[in-house]
C-alpha positions as CSV (number, residue, x, y, z in Angstrom):
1,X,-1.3,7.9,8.9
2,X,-0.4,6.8,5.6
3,X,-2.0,8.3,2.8
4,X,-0.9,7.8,-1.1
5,X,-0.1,5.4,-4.2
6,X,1.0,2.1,-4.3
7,X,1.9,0.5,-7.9
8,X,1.1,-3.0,-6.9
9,X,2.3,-5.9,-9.5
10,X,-1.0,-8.4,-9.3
11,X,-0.1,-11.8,-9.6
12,X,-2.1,-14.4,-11.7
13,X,-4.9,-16.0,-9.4
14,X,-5.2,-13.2,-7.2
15,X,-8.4,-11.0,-7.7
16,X,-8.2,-7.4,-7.4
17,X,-10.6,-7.9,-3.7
18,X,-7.7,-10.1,-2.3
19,X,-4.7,-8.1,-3.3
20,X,-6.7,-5.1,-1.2
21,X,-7.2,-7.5,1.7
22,X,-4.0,-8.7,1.5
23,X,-2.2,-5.0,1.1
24,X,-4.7,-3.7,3.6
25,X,-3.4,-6.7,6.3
26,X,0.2,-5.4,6.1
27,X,-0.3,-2.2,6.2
28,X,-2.8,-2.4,9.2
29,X,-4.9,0.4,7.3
30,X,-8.4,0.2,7.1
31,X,-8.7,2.3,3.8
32,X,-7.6,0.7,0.9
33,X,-8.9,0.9,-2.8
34,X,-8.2,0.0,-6.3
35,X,-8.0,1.4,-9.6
36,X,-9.3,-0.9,-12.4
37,X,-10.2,-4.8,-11.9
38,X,-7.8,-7.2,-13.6
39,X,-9.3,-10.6,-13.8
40,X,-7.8,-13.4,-11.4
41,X,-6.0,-14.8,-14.3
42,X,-4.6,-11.7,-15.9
43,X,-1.2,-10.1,-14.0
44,X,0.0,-7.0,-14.1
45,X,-0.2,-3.7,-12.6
46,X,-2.9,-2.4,-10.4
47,X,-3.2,1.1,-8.8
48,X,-3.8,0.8,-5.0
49,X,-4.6,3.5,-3.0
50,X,-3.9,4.2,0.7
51,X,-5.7,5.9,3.4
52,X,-7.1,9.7,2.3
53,X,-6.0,8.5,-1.4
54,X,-8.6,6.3,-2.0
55,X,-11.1,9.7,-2.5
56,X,-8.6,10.5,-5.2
57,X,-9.4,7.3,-6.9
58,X,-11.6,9.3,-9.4
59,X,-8.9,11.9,-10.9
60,X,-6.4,8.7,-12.0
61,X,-6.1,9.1,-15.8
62,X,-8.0,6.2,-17.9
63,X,-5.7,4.7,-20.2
64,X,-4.1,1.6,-20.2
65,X,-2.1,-1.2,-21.8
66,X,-1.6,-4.3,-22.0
67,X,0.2,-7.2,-23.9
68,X,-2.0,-10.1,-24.7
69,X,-1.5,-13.8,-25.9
70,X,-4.1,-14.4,-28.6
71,X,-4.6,-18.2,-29.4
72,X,-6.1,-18.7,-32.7
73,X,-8.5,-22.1,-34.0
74,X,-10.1,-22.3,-30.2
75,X,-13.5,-20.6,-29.1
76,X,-14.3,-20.3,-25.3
77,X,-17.7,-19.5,-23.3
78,X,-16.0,-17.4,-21.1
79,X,-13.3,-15.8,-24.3
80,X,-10.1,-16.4,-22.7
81,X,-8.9,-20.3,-21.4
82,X,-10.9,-20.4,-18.0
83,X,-14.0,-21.0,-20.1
84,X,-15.2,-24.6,-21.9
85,X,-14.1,-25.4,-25.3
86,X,-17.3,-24.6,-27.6
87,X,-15.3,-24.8,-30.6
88,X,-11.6,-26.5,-31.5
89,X,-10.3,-27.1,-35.3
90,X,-7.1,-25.7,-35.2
91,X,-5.5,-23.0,-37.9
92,X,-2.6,-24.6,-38.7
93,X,-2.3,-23.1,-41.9
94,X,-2.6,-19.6,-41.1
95,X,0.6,-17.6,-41.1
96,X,1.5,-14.2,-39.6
97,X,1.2,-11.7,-41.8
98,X,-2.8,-13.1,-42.4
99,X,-3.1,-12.9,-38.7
100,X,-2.0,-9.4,-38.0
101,X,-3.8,-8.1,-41.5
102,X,-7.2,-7.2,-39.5
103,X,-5.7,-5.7,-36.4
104,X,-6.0,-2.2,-38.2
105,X,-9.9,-2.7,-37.5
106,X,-9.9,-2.9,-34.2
107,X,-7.8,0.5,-33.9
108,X,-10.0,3.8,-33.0
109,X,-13.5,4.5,-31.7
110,X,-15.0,1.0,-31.8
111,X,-17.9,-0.6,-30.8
112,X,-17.5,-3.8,-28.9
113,X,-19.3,-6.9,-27.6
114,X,-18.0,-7.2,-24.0
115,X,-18.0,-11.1,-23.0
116,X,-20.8,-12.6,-21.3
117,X,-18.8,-13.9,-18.4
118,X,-17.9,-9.8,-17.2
119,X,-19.2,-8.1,-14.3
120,X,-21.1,-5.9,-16.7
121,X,-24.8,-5.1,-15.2
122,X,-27.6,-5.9,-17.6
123,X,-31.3,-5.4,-15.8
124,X,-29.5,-5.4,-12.1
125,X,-27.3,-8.8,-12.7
126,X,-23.7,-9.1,-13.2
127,X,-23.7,-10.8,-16.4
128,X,-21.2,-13.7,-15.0
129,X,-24.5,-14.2,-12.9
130,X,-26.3,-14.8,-15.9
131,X,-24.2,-16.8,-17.8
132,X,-23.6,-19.0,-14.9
133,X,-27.8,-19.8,-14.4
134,X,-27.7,-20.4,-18.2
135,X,-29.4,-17.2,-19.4
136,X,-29.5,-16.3,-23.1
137,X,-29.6,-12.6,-23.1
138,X,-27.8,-10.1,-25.8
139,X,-24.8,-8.5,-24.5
140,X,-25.3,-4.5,-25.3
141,X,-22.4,-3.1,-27.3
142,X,-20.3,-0.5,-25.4
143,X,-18.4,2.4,-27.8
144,X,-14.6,1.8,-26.3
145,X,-11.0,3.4,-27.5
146,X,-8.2,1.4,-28.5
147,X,-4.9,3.6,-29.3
148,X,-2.9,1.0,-31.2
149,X,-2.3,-2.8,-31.5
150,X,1.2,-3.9,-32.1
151,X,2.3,-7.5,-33.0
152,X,5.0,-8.6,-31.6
153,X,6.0,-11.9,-31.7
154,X,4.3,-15.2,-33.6
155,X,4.0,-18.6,-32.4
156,X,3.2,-21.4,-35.2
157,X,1.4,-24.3,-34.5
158,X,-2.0,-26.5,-34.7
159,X,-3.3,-23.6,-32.4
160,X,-0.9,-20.8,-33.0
161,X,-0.5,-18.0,-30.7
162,X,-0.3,-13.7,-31.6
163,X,1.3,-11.8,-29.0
164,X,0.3,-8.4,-29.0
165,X,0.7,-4.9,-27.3
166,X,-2.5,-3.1,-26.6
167,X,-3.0,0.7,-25.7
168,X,-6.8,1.7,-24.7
169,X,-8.8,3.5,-22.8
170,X,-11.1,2.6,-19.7
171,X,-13.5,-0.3,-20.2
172,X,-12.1,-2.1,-23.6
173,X,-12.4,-5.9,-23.2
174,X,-9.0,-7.7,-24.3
175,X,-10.7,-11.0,-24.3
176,X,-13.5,-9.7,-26.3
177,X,-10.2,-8.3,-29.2
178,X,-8.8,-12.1,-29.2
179,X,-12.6,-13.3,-29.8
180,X,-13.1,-10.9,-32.7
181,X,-9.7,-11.2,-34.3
182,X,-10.7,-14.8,-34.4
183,X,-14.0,-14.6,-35.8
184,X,-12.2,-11.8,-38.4
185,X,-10.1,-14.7,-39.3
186,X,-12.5,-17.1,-39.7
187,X,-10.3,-19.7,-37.5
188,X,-11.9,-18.8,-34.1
189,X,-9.6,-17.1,-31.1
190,X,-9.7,-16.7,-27.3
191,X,-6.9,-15.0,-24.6
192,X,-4.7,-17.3,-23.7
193,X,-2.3,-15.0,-21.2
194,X,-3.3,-11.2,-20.1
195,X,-0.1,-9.0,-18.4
196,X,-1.2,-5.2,-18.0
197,X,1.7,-2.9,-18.5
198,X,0.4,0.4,-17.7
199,X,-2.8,1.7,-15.6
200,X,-4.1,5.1,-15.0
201,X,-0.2,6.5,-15.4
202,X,1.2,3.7,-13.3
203,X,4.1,1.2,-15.6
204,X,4.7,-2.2,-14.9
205,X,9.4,-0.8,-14.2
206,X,7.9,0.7,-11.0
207,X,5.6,-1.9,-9.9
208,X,6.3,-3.5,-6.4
209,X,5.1,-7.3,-5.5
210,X,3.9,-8.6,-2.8
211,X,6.8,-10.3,-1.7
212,X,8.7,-6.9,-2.7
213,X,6.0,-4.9,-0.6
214,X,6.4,-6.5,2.4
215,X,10.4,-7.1,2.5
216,X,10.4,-3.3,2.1
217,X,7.9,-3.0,5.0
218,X,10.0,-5.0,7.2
219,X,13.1,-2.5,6.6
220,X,11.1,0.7,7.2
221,X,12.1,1.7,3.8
222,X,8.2,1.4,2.1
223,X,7.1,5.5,0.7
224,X,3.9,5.5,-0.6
225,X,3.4,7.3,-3.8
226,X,2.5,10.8,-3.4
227,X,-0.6,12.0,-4.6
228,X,1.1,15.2,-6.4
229,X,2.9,12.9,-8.6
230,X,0.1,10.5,-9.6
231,X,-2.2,13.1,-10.4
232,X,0.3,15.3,-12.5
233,X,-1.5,15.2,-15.6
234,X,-4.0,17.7,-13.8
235,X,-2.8,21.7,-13.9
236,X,-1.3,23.3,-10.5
237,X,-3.2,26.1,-8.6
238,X,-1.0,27.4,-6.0
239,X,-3.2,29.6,-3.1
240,X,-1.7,31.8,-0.4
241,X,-2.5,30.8,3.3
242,X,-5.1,32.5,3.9
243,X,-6.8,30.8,0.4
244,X,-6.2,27.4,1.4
245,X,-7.0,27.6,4.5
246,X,-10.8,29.1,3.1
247,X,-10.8,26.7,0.4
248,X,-9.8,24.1,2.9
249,X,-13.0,24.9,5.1
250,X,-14.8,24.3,1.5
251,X,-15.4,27.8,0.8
252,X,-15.8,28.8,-2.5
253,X,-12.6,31.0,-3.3
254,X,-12.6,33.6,-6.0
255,X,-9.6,33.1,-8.5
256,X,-8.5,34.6,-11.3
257,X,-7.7,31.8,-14.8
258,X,-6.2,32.4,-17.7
259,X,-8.6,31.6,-20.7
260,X,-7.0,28.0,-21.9
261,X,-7.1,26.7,-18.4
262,X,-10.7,27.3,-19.0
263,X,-10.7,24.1,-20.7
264,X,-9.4,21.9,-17.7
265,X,-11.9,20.6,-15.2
266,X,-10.0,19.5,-12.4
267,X,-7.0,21.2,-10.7
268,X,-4.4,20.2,-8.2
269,X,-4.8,23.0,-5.2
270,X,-1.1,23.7,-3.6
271,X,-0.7,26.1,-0.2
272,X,2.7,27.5,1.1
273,X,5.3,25.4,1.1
274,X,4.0,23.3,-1.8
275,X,2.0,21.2,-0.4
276,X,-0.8,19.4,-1.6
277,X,-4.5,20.2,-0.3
278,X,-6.7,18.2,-3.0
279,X,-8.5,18.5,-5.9
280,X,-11.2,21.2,-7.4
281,X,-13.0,22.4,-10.3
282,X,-13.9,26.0,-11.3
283,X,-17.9,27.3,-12.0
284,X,-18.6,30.7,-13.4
285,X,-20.5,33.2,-10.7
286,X,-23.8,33.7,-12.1
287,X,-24.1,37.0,-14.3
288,X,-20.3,37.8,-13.7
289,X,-17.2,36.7,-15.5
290,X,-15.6,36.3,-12.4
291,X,-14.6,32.3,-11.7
292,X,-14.5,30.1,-8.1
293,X,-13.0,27.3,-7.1
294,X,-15.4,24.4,-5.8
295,X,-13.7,22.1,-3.5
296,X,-13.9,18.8,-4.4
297,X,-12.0,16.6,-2.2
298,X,-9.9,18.1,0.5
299,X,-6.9,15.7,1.0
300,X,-5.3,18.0,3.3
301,X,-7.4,19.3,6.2
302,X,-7.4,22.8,7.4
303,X,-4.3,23.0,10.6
């Protein structure tokens, strides 16, 4: 049965629900997941996982990037160009180097208004669902992480256009950046073209469409990612047989860390052979120093 990663290239119009469907009808595989929603009219990468994988889902890394067309002078309901024009004077007049000045403030631990057309849940409702029936209600803040925002490249013009690459962590807003870089400016902004480059450790070099996806599926030549190598950024605990096979049973196995591991929460488990069981975390035995692995998920089942 297949079981792994797929770095799936999402094209614009697709949701992130169709390029499952779709993915899960070539593959003839009932279990299918995704790691982190673009919306329909953003492209870019998108983690997909196959089979067993999609219990792994979890342990991806957060991060992401992006590069983003800002247009400048335009406001939208829905912050990006899907939405209706609520405000449109143009900023002819404004120049580069004014437009990149307040991206520094935007940089950091920030607090950020997500849009009101986002799947966000405010008392049980999807705030689109709100939006949508008219509802005024105040969109709470969320405290999000962005890396660094680099310009690069500048398009002049009644409504000009800032192209920018975006680094961030889980659950920052693009669309709600272009609004606020607007309203910083005083002109007004909205997205006018989302691409995300890089998702939970997955780059937009290695990404495979569709089209690419199923031409390699018709020549027997598809591998799906193995979990070992997406999940790389978490330490290595390698157990002897009669270890993993306990630990596979989801017995709590006795084991011995060095004090900085300490620090990490969850661990790849490896038996003979070097292969991959699944995932754990440690716990302390009460009034003892001595340490346990807790299984977590158990990707490889016991022989």
């Amino acid at each position: 049965m297949i079981a792994g990663f797929l770095n799936l290239y999402k094209p614009v119009g697709w949701t992130s629900h169709d390029c499952v469907a779709k993915v899960r009808r070539l593959l003839n595989l009932k279990k299918v997941g995704h790691g982190g929603t673009l919306d329909p009219k953003a492209a870019g990468v998108l983690p997909i996982a196959l089979g067993r994988a999609t219990r792994l889902l979890q342990f991806l890394p957060p991060d992401k990037a992006y590069r983003a067309i800002i247009r400048l002078g335009v406001i939208t309901t829905t912050d990006d160009l899907e939405g209706e024009i609520c405000y449109s004077a143009g900023a002819s007049s404004l120049t580069e180097s004014a437009a990149i000045a307040p991206l520094s403030t935007f940089i950091g631990t920030i607090e950020q208004v997500p849009p009101r057309y986002s799947a966000i849940q405010v008392q049980g409702q999807r705030l689109y669902d709100l939006a949508r029936r008219g509802k005024a209600i105040d969109v709470p803040k969320r405290t999000v992480t962005v890396h660094h925002i680099t310009p690069v490249a500048w398009q002049p013009g009644e409504f000009p256009e800032l192209t920018v690459e975006i680094a961030c962590g889980a659950g920052t807003y693009i669309r709600s950046i272009a609004r606020d870089l607007g309203a910083a400016l005083g002109v007004g902004g909205t997205l006018a073209a989302l691409e995300r480059t890089k998702s939970s450790g997955f780059t937009l070099e290695s990404s495979l469409s569709l089209a690419q996806l199923e031409a390699q599926l018709q020549t027997d030549s598809y591998t799906p990612i193995a979990p070992a190598i997406v999940l790389k950024h978490h330490p290595r605990i390698v157990l002897s047989a009669d270890a993993a096979r306990r630990w596979q049973q989801g017995q709590k196995i006795p084991h011995r860390f060095q004090e900085a591991d300490l620090n990490c929460q969850h661990y790849q488990v490896f038996g003979p052979g070097d292969r991959f069981l699944g995932m754990t975390e440690w716990a302390f035995v009460p009034d003892t120093d001595e340490t346990r692995l807790l299984p977590q998920v158990v990707f490889t089942p016991p022989d």
